[in-house]
C-alpha positions as CSV (number, residue, x, y, z in Angstrom):
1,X,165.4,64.4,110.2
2,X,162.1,63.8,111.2
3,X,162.8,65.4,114.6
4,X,163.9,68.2,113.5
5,X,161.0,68.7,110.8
6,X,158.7,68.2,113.4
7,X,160.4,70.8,116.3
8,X,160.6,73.7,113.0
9,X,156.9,73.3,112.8
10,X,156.7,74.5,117.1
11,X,159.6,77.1,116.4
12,X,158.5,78.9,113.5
13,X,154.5,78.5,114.7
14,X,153.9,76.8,111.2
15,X,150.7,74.9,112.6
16,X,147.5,75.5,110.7
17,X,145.7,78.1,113.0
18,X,148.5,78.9,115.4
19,X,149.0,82.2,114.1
20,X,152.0,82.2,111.5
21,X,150.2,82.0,107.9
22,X,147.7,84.1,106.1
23,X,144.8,83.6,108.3
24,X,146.2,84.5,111.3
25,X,144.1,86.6,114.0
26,X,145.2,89.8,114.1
27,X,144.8,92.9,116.3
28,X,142.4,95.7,115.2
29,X,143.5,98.0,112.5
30,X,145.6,95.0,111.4
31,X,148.0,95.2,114.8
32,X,148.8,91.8,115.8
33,X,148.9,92.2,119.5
34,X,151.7,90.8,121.7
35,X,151.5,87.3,124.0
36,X,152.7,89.4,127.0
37,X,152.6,93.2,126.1
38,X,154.4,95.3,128.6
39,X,153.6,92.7,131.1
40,X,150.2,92.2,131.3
41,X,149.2,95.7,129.5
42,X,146.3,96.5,127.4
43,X,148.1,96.3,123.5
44,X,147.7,99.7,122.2
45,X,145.5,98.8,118.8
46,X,143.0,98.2,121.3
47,X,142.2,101.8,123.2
48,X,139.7,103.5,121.9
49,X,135.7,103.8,121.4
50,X,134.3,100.4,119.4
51,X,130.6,100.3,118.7
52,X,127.9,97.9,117.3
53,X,124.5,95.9,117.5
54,X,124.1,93.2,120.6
55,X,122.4,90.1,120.8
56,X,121.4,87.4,123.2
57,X,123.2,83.8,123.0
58,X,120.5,81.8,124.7
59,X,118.3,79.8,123.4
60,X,116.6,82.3,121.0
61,X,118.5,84.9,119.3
62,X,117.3,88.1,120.1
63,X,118.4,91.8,119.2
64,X,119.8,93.3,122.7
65,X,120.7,97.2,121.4
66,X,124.1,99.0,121.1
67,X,127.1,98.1,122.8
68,X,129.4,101.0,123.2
69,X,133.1,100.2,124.6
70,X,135.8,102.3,125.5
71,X,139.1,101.0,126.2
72,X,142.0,102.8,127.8
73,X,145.3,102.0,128.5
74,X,145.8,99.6,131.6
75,X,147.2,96.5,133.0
76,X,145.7,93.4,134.5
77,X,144.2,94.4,137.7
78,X,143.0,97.8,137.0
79,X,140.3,99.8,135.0
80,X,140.3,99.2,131.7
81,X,137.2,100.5,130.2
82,X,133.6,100.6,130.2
83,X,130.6,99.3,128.3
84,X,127.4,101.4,127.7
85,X,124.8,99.1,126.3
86,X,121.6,101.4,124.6
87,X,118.6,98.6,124.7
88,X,115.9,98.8,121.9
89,X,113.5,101.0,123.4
90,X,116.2,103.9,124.7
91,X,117.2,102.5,128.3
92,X,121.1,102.9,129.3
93,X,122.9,100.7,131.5
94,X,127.2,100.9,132.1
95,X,129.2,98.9,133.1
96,X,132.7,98.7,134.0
97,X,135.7,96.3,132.6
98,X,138.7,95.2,134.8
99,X,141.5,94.2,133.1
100,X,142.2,90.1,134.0
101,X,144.2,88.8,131.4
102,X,146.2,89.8,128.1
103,X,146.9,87.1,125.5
104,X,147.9,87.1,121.8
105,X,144.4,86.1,121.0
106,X,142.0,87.6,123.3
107,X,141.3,90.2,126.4
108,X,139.6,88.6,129.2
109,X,137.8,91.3,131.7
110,X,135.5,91.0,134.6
111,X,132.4,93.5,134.0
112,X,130.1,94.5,136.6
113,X,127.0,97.1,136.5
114,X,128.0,100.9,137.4
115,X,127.5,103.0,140.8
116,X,123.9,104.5,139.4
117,X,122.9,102.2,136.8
118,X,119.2,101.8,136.9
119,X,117.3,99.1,138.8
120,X,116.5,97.2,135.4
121,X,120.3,97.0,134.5
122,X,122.0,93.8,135.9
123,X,124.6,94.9,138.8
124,X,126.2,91.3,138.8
125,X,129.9,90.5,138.4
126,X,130.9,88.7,135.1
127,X,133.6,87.5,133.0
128,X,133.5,89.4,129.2
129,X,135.9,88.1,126.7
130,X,137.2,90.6,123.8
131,X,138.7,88.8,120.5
132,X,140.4,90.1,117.4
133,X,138.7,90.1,114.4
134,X,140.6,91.6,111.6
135,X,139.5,95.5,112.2
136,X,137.3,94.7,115.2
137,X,136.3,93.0,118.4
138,X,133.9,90.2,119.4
139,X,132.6,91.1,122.3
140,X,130.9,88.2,124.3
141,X,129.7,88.1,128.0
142,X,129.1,85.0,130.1
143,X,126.2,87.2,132.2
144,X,123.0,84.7,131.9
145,X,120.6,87.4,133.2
146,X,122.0,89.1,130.4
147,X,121.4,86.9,127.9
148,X,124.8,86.1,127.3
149,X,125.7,88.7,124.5
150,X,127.9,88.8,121.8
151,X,128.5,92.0,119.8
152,X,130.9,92.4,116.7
153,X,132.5,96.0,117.9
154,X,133.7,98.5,115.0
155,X,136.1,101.2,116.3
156,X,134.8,104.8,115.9
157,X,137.7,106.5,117.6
């Protein structure tokens, strides 16, 4: 009995936090996306333009500007989007996201600075991470010249 109580718990994803009760992480606009969508594609609740205010992750918080990110259809390997980050005093840089991996909780992408970006804007390859949060996306970067950022992204379109 106790083997079997113990195996429903793994097939029905009863575990606090694994995703089957009320607080399960869910896609944007309430989409829950797939482990393995259309093998290795970009779920659809995610395409679009998401927007919101940056800041650094280091040792003192600091504002960082607007992160801008559009996502478009893809899967793992190619172009998925790009990230136009608007610093405090005006300044652009872009970069641009490759798709690396899809899973039911997260988008993992490797980000590095656009053809043209100024010679302020960091050019360097970097892993960002992209998680549900019930309508919108974390967005947070492992870039230390960056100042690691982490933005909460509300889609505009």
């Amino acid at each position: 009995m106790a083997a079997v109580t113990v195996g429903s718990v793994f097939v029905f994803d009863l575990l606090p936090g694994s995703g089957g009760g009320a607080d399960a992480d869910h896609g944007p606009s309430g989409a829950r996306p797939s482990a393995a969508p259309s093998a290795g594609a970009l779920p659809g609740a995610y395409v679009g333009t998401w927007e919101g205010q940056a800041t650094s992750r280091e040792s003192i918080t600091i504002p960082l500007g607007t992160f801008r990110l559009t996502l478009k259809k893809a899967h793992v390997g190619e172009r998925v989007g790009t990230l136009r980050h608007t610093d405090i005093f005006g300044g652009v840089c872009d970069d641009v996201l490759t798709l690396k991996e899809v899973t039911d909780r997260r988008i993992v992408t490797t980000s590095v600075g656009a053809p043209g970006n100024r010679d302020v804007c960091n050019q360097a390859r970097h892993t960002v991470l992209l998680t549900s949060a019930g309508d919108d996306l974390v967005y947070e970067s492992d870039s230390k010249d960056s100042g690691r950022p982490k933005a909460r992204l509300s889609k505009i379109q």
